[in-house]
C-alpha positions in Angstrom: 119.9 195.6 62.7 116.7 194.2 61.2 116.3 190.0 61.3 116.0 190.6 57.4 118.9 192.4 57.0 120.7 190.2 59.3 119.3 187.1 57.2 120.5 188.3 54.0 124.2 189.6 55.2 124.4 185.6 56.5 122.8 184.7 52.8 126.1 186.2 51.4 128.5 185.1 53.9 127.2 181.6 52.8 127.8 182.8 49.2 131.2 183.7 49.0 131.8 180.5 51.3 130.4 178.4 48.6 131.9 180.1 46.0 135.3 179.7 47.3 134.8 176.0 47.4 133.9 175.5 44.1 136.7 177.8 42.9 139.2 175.3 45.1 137.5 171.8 43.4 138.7 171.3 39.9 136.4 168.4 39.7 133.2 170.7 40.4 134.1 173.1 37.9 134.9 170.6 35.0 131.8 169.0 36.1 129.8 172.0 36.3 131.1 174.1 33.0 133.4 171.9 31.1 132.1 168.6 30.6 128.6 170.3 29.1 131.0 171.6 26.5 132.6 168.3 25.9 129.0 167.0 25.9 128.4 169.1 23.2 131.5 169.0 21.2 130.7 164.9 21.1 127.0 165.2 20.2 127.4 167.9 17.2 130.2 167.0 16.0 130.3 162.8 15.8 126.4 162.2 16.5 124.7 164.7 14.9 125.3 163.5 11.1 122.8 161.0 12.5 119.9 162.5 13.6 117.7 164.0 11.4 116.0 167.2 12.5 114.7 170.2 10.9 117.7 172.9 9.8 120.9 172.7 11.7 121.6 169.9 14.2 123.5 172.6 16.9 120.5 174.9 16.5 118.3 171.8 17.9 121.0 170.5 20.5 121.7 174.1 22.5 118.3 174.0 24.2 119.1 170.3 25.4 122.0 171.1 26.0 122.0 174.3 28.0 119.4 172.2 30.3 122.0 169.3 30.9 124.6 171.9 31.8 122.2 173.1 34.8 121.6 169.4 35.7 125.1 168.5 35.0 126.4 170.5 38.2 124.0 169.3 40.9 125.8 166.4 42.4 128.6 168.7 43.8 125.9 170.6 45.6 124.4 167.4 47.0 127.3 166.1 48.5 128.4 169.6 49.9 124.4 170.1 51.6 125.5 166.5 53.1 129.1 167.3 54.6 127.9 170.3 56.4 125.6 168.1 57.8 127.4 165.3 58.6 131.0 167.4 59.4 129.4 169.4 62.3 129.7 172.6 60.3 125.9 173.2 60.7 126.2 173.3 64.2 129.0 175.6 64.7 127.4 178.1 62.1 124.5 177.7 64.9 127.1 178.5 67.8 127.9 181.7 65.7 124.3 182.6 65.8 123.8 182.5 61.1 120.8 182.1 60.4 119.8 178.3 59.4 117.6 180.0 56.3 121.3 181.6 55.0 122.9 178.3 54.8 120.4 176.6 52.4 120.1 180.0 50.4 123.7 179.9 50.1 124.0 176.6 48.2 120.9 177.3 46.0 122.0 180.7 44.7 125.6 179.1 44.3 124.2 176.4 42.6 121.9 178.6 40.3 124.9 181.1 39.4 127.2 178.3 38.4 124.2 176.9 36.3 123.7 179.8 34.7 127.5 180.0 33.8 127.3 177.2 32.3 124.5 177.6 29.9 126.4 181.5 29.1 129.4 178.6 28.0 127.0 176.4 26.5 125.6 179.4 24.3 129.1 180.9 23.7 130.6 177.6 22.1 127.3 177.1 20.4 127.6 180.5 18.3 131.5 179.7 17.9 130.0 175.9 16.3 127.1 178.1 13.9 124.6 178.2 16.7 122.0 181.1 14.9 119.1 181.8 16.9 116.3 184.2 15.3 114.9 185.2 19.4 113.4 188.7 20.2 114.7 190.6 22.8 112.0 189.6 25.0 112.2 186.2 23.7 115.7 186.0 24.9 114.7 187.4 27.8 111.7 184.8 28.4 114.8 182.3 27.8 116.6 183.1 30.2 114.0 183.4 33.2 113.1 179.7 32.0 116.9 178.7 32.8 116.4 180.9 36.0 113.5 179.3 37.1 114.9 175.5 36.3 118.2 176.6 38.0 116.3 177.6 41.0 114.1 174.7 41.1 116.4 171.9 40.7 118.6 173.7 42.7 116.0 173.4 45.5 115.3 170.0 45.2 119.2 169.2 45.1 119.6 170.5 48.5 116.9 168.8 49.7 118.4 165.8 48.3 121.6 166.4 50.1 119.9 166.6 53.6 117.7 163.6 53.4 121.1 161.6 52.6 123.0 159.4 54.7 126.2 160.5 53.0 128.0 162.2 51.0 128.5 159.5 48.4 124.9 158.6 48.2 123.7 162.2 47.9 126.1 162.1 45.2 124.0 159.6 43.7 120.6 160.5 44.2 121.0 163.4 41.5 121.9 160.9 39.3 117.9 160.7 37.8 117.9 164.5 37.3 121.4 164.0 35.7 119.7 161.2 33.4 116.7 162.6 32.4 117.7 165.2 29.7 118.7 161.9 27.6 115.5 160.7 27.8 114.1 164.0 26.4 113.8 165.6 23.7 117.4 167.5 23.5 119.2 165.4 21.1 116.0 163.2 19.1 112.8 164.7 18.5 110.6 162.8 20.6 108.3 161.3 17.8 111.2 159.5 16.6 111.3 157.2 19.6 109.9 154.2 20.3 107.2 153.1 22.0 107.2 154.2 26.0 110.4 155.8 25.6 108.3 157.9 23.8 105.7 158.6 25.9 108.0 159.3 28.8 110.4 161.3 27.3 106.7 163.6 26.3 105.5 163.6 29.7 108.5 164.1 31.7 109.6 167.5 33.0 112.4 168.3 30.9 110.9 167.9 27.7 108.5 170.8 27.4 111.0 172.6 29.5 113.7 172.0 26.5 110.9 172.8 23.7 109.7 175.6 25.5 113.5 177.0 25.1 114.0 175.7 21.9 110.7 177.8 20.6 111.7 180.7 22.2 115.5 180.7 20.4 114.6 179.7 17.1 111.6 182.4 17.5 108.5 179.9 17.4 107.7 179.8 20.8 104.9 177.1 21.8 102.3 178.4 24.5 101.3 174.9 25.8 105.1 174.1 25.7 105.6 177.7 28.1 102.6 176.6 30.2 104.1 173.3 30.9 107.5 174.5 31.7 106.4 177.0 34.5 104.4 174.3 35.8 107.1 171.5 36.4 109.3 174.5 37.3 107.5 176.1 40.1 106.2 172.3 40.8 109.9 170.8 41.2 110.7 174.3 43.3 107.7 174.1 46.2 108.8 170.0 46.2 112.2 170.8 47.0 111.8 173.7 48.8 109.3 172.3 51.3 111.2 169.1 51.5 114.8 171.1 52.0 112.9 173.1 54.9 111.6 170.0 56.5 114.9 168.2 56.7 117.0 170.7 58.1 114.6 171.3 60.8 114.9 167.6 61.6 118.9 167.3 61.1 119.5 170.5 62.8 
């Protein structure tokens, strides 16, 4: 059997391991899928009377929104990356000859799965609230390889995050600034309606154009510079976390 083969059968051994897991953590789950929703139910539904944006105030929240539900779940991934490390699991995984690639693959495509669950719940209690989007087909699709690519990315950098903690408590912690920075975006407020240098961070932070971009693409007004922007920070955030999440398992394991 070919390394590659051999790497990928370890990839989904790592899967279903993960998987399992999350299915056994309650907390992980609500953190994950429901609490987005709850997020959601709170800022549409008490808040939104308050804001004034053009049309419908779900239409503007869902692309905010189904961005906070990808950031929403990376702490549990964190702290996970950081018990294998810490428990000794990496090293009997090594005793049973699995490829140290597998394990890190395994929590990033677990992470980005659950993600993307959560933005499908996102979108489905969005069109149960009057969420109307006017996207193309291919718009829709070009939405959802933008949550893809964020889900990937962050998902990276989350591991990466994980390893270079001392524990599981502070790995816990240090997603916290992902976690926070969809507030400081554009997802609930138009950004022009902040004040000054909350407004110029929340336009030059990553999640901003990323929430515009999908926010163009949904209501069918998509925004080149906003696209162009969005891939950037996205395949920026992924090499960062990638390179780093390399880096510090070769030095931990």
């Amino acid at each position: 059997m070919s390394s590659v083969s051999t790497s990928f059968g370890d990839a989904a051994i790592m899967l279903r391991r993960n998987f399992k897991h999350t299915a056994r953590n309650p907390v992980t789950v609500f953190q994950a899928v429901l609490f987005p929703i709850v997020m959601m139910l709170m800022f549409v539904y008490v808040f939104g009377g308050a804001f004034k944006v053009e049309g419908k105030y779900v239409d503007y929240a869902v692309p905010g929104l189904m961005v906070m539900a990808i950031t929403y779940g990376l702490g549990p991934t964190a702290a996970a990356v950081n018990g294998d490390m810490t428990k000794g699991i990496i090293n009997r995984f090594k005793a049973m000859d699995v490829s140290h690639g597998a394990v890190l693959a395994g929590h990033v495509i677990s992470t980005t799965v659950r993600s993307l669950m959560a933005d499908a719940a996102i979108i489905g209690v969005g069109f149960a609230m009057g969420f109307r989007p006017h996207a193309s087909f291919l718009q829709w699709l070009a939405a959802i390889g933008i949550m893809l690519l964020l889900a990937f990315a962050t998902s990276w950098l989350t591991v990466a995050m994980g390893l270079g903690a001392k524990t599981a408590e502070s790995a816990g912690l240090a997603t916290v600034p992902l976690i926070m920075l969809p507030f400081l975006s554009s997802a609930f407020v138009p950004a022009d309606t902040m004040g000054t240098g909350v407004r110029q961070f929340a336009e030059y932070q990553p999640f901003t154009p990323i929430i515009e971009t999908l926010r163009g693409l949904l209501t069918g007004n998509p925004s080149s510079g906003d696209a162009i922007a969005a891939l950037a920070w996205c395949v920026g955030l992924a090499l960062l976390g990638y390179v780093w999440a390399v880096s510090a398992f070769r030095k931990r394991a």
